[in-house]
Every structure is written in structure tokens, then in C-alpha cells.
C-alpha positions in Angstrom: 0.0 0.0 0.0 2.6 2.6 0.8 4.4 1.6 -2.4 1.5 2.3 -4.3 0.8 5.7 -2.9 4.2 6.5 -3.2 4.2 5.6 -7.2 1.0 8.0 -7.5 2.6 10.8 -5.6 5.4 10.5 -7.9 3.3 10.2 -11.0 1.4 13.6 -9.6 4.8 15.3 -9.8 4.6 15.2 -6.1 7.8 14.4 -3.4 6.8 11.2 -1.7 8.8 12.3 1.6 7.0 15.6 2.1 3.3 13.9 0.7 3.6 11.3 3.5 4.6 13.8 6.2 1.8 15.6 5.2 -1.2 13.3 4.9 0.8 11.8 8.0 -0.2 15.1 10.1 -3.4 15.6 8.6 -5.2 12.1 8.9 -5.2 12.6 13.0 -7.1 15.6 12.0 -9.5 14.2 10.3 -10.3 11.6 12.7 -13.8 11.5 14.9 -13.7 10.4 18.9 -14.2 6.8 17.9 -10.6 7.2 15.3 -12.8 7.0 12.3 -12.5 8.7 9.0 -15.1 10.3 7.0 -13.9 9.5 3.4 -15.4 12.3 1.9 -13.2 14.4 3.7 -10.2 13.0 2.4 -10.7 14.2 -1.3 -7.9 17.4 -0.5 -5.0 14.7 0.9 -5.6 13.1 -2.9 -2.0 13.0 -4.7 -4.0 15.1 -7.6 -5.9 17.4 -5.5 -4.9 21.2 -6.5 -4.7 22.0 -2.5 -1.8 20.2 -1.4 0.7 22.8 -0.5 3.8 23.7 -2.5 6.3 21.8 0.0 4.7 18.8 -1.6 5.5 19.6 -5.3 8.4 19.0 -7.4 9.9 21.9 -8.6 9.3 22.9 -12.2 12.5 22.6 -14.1 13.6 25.6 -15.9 
């Protein structure tokens, strides 16, 4: 599984380190008092979602 998310965050021109320490510190956000997830609300943690922060993105090459 972490393979395959790591794959997609490259394929999204993401940086796999800084995409995992992200979602990493987000998911306990996201988490009710019984530790359960809503999916729905997981849609901006997506490795194509346009609001993952810059930290997360490969540079452009110039």
C-alpha cells in the first residue's frame, strides 16, 4: 500500500517524503472520537488534488 501511494505521488509530480509527512499530520485531523475517518473528507489529501501545499511539489524545471 505505501508503495503504491508512493508511485502515484510521484506520478502527480509530487515528493513522496514531504506527501507522507503531510497526509501523516493531517489524517489525525480528520479523525472523529471513535478514530474514524469520514472519506469524503479525504478528497484534499488526494496526490492530484490542486490544495496540497507547495512543499509537496516537485519543482518545475527551468
Amino acid at each position: 500500500m505505501v508503495y503504491s501511494i508512493s508511485e502515484t505521488a510521484k506520478l502527480n509530480q509530487l515528493r513522496p517524503y514531504y506527501y507522507f509527512k503531510y497526509i501523516l499530520t493531517e489524517l489525525p485531523k480528520l479523525c472523529d472520537e471513535r478514530g474514524n475517518i469520514d472519506p469524503i473528507k479525504l478528497d484534499y489529501l488526494m496526490p492530484w488534488s490542486d490544495s496540497l501545499p507547495d512543499k509537496c511539489r516537485k519543482p518545475l524545471r527551468s
